[in-house]
C-alpha positions in Angstrom: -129.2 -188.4 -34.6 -127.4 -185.9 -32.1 -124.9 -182.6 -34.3 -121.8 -184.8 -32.7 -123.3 -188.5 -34.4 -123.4 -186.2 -38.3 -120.3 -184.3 -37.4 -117.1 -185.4 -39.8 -114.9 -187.9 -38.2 -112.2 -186.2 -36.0 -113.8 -183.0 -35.5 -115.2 -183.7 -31.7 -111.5 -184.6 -31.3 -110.0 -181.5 -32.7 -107.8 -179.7 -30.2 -109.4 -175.9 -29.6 -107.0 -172.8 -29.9 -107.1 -170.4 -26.8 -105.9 -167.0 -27.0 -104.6 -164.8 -24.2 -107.7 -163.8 -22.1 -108.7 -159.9 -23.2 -108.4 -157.1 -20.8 -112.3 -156.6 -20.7 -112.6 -160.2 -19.6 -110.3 -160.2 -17.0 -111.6 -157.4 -15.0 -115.0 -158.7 -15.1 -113.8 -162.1 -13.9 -111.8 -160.5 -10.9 -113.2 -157.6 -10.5 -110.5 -155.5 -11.5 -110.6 -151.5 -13.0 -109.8 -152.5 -16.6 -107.7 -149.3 -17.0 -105.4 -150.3 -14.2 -104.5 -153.8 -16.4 -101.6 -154.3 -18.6 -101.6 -157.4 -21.2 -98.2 -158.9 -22.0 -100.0 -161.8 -23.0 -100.6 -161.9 -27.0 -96.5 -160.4 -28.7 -99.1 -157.3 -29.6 -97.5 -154.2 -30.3 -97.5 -152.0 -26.5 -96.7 -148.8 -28.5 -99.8 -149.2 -30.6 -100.8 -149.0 -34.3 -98.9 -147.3 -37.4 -100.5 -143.9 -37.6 -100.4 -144.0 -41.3 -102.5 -147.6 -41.4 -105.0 -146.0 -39.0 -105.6 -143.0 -41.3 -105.7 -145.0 -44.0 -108.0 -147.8 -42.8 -110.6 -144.4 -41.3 -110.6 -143.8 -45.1 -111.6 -146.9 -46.3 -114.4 -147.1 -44.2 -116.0 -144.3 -45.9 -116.8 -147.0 -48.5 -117.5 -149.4 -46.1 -120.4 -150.7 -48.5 -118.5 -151.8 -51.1 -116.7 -154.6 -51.5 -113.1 -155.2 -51.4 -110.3 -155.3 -54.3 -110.7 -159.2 -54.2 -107.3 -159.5 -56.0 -105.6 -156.8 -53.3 -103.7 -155.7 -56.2 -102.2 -152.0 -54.3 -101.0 -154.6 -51.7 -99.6 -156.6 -54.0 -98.1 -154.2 -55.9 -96.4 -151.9 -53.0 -95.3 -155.8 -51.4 -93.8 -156.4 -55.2 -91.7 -153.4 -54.6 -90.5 -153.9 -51.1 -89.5 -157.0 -51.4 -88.3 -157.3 -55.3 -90.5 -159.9 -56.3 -93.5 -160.2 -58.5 -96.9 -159.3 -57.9 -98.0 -162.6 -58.5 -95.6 -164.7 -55.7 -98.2 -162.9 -53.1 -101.5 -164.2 -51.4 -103.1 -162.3 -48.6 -104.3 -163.9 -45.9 -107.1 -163.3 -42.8 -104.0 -163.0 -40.7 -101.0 -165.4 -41.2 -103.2 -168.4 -39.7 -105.6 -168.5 -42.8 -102.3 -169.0 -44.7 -101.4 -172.6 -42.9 -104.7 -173.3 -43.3 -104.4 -172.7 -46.9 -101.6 -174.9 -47.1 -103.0 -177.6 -45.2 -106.5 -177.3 -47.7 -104.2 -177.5 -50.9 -101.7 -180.3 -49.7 -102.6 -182.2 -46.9 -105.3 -185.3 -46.3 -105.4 -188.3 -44.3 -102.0 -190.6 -44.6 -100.2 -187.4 -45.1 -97.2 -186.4 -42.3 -95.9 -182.8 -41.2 -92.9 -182.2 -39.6 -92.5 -179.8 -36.5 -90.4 -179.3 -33.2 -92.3 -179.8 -29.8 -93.6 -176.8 -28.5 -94.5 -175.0 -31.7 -96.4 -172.5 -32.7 -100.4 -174.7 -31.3 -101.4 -173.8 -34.9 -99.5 -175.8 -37.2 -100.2 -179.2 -35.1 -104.0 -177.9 -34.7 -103.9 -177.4 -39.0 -102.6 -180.9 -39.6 -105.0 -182.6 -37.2 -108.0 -180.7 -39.1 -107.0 -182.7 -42.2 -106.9 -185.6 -41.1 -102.8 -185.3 -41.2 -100.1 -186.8 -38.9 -98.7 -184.3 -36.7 -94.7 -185.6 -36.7 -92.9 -183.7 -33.7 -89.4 -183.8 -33.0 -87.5 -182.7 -29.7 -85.9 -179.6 -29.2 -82.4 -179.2 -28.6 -80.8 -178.3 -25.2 -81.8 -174.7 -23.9 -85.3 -174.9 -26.0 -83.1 -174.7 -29.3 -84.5 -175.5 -32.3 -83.1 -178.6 -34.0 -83.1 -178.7 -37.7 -81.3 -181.6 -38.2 -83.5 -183.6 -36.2 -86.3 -182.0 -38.4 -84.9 -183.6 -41.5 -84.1 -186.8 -40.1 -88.0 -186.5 -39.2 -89.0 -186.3 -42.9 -90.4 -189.5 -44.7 -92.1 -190.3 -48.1 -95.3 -189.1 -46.3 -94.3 -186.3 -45.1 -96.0 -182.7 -47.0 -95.2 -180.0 -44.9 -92.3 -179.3 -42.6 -93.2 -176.4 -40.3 -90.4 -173.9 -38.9 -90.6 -170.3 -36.9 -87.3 -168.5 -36.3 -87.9 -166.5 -33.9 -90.2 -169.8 -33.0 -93.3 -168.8 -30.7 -93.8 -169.6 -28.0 -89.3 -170.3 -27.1 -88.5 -167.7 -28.9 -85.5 -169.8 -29.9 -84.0 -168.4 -33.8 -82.2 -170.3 -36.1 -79.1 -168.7 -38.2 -79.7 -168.4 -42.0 -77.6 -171.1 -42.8 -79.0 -173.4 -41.0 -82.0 -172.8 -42.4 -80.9 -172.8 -45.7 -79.1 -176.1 -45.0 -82.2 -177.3 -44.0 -84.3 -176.0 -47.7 -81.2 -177.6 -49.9 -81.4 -180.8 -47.9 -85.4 -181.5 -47.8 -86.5 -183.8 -50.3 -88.3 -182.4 -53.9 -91.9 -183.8 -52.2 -91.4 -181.2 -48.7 -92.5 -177.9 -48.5 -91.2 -175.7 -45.9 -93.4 -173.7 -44.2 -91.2 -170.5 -42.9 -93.3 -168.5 -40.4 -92.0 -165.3 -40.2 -94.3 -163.8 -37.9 -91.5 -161.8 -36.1 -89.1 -161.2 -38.7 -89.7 -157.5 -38.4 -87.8 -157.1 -35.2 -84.7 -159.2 -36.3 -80.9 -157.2 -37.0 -80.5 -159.7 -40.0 -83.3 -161.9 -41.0 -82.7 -164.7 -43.1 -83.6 -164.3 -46.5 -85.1 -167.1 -48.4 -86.0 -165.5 -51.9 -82.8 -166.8 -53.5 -84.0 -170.5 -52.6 -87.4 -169.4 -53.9 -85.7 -168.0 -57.3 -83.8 -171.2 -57.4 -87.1 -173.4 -57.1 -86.7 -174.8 -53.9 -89.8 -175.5 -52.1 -90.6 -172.3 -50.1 -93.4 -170.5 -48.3 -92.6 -167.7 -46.2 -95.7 -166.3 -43.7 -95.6 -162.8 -42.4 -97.9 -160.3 -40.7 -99.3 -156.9 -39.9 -100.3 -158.2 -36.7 -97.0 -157.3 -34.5 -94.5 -154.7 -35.4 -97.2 -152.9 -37.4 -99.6 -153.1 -34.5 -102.8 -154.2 -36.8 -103.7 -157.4 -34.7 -107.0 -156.9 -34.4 -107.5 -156.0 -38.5 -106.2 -159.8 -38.9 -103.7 -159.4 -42.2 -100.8 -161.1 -43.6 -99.2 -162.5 -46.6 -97.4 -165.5 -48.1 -94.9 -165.0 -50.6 -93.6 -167.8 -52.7 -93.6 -169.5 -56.4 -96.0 -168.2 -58.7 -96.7 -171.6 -58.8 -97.5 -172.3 -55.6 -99.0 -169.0 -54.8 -101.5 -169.6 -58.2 -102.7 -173.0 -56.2 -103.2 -170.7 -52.8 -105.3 -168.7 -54.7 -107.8 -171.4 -55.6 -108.6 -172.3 -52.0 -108.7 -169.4 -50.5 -112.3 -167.4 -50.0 -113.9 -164.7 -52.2 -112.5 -161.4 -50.0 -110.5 -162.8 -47.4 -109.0 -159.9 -46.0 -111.6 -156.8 -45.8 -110.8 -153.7 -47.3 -110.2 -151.9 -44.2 -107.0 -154.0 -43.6 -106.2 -153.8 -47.1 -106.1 -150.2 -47.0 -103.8 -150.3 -43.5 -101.5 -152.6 -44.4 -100.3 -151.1 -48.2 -100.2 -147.5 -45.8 -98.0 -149.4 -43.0 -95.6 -150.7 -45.1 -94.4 -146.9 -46.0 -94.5 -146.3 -42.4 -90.6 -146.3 -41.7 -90.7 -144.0 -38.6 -92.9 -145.9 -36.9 -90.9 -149.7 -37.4 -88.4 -148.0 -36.3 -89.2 -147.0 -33.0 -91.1 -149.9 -32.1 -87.7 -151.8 -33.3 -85.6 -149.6 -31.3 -88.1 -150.1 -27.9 -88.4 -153.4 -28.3 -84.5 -153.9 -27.9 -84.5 -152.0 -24.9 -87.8 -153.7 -23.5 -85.6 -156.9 -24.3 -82.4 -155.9 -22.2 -84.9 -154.5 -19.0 -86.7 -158.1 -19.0 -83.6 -159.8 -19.3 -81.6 -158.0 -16.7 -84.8 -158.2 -14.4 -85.0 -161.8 -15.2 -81.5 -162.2 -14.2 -81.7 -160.4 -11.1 -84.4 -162.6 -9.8 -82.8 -165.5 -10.5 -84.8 -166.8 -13.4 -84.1 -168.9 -16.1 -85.0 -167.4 -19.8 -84.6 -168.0 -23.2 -82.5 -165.4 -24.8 -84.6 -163.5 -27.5 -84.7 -161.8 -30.1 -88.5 -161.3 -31.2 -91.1 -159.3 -29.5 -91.5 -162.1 -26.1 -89.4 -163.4 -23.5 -89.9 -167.3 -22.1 -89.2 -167.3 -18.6 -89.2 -170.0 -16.3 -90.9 -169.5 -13.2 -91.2 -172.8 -10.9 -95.4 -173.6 -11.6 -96.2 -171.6 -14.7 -100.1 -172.0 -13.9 -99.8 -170.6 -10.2 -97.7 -167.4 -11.6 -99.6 -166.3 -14.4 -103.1 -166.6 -12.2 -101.5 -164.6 -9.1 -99.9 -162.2 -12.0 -103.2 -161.8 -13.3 -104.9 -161.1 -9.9 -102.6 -158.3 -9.6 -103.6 -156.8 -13.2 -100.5 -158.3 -15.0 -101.9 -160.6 -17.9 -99.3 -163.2 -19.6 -99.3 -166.4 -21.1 -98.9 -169.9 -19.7 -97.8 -172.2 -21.9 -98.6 -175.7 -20.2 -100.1 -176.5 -23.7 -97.0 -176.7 -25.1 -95.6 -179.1 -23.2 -93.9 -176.3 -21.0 -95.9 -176.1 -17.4 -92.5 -174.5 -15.6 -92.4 -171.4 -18.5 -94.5 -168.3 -18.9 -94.5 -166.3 -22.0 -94.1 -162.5 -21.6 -94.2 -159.8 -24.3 -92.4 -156.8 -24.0 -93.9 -154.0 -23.5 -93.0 -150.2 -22.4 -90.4 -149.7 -20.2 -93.2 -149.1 -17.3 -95.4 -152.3 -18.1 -92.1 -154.1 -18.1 -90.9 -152.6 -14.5 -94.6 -152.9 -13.6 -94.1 -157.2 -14.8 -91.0 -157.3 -12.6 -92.1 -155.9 -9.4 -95.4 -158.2 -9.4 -93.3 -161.0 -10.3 -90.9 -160.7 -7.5 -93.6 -159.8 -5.1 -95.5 -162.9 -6.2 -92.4 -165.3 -6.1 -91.6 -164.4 -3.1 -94.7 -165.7 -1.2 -94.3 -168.7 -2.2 
């Protein structure tokens, strides 16, 4: 018998993830000095990492032999304070993806349903599909909006998991607090709702779900180190919930899921006010310069407000592959249903004018 005849059914089927292309990679593909490439491919953070997480995570690696706190209890415990819950409505996660994996390990199996808009965030459909789960996926409003409505009407006796992102990735498109909370009071006592809050950091006011949570509605919230903080590549985040909930998380997840070198980063990046705000404050002015550039050239975009700009360029495929010819790496998104759109995250001021000027040279030889 062949590896794909013993294989479990649907894994030769299961969709593969592909990240944004790194910057070694490209310039050995094209040939290109890799010092002379900019990535606005990935929403990581342009200005770097938190200082303090980087002198914290040098320290840890002096006792790089050890293994980590397994229960992550200083993270816990500095998360507890920040965010005025207890210590045990936390679980760590190998980035904010091992979370929804989590979820789909502890609720979902074949016959099961989860809810999501088209053009989500690649991860939540590819996490249903791995269990055997029905991907359920409901239209977006006009202007790439994000329909909550629609997502309840999409909810059924199967349905386990209803998955939501505001600001969504890869639109961008946010959703106001009360329509998200509209949304929690309305979904039935067998939903969950999955709230990714990947890039909650860079929102004015963020909707705050812990009162739902105290009540005993349904509630998982999902954020990580990975943008604002800059700690992609360190692959940390957290869920914060129920202590019941949380408790069952805890029972799937691996021995030492998150090493202690990110441990050590994340509890220092959290005290790291300075440097939030200035990547905040950046951001909102890498924002307006896209925009306004956008505008200028004619092009359509979705109004923003995390750390990425969708912008619609004519064949999304063609302009990301002369883009990247010229050292300018983004992100198509034909894989999520949107082959007209690219993705762009904001970076400096000069990797944004740098983005503009390619893009209007490359537009106009067409």
């Amino acid at each position: 018998m062949t590896f794909a005849e013993l294989a479990n059914p649907g894994v030769l089927t299961q969709p593969i993830y592909e990240p944004g292309k790194p910057i070694d990679t490209v310039a050995r593909e094209l040939g290109l000095d890799p010092t002379g490439i900019i990535k606005l491919a990935s929403n990581e953070n342009p200005h770097g990492s938190s200082p303090l997480a980087i002198a914290a995570a040098q320290r840890a690696l002096q006792e790089a032999n050890l293994y980590p706190d397994g229960g992550y209890y200083s993270l816990r415990q500095k998360l507890s304070a920040k965010l005025g819950l207890g210590m045990d409505q936390f679980v760590m996660g190998n980035g904010s993806n091992e979370l929804i994996e989590l979820m789909g390990h502890a609720f979902l199996a074949p016959g099961a349903e989860c809810v999501m808009h088209q053009s989500a965030f690649i991860v939540y459909k590819l996490v249903t599909l791995m269990f055997g789960a029905k991907p359920v996926e409901v239209s977006l409003a006009a202007g790439l909006r994000q329909d909550l409505p629609a997502l309840l009407a999409a909810v059924t006796p199967k349905t386990k998991l209803v998955f939501l992102a505001s600001p969504a990735n890869p639109t961008g498109a946010t959703s106001t607090a009360e329509e998200i909370m509209a949304l929690v009071r309305a979904l039935p006592p067998h939903v969950i709702l999955v709230m990714d809050e990947a890039y909650v950091d860079f929102l004015d006011n963020a909707p705050d779900l812990r009162p739902l949570i105290a009540e005993g509605k349904k509630v998982i919230c999902l954020r990580t180190f990975s943008k604002i903080y800059g700690l992609a590549s360190l692959r940390i985040g957290y869920g914060y919930a129920a202590p019941e909930l949380i408790a069952i998380l805890q029972r799937v997840r691996q021995p030492f899921n998150v090493n202690a070198i990110a441990s050590a980063a994340a509890v220092a990046a959290l005290d790291d006010e300075e440097f939030v705000t200035k990547c905040r404050r950046e951001n909102r002015v890498g924002l307006a310069q896209l925009g306004a550039g956008f505008t200028q050239l004619g092009l359509e975009f979705v109004p923003a407000q995390g750390n990425f700009v969708l912008v619609k360029v004519g064949d999304g495929g063609a302009a990301f592959d002369a883009l990247q010819r010229q050292g300018v790496i983004t992100r198509p998104v034909k894989g999520y249903g949107l082959p007209e759109w690219l993705r762009v995250t904001v970076g400096t001021q000069a990797q944004n004018e740098r983005l503009l000027k390619t893009l209007a040279s490359v537009l106009a030889k067409r």
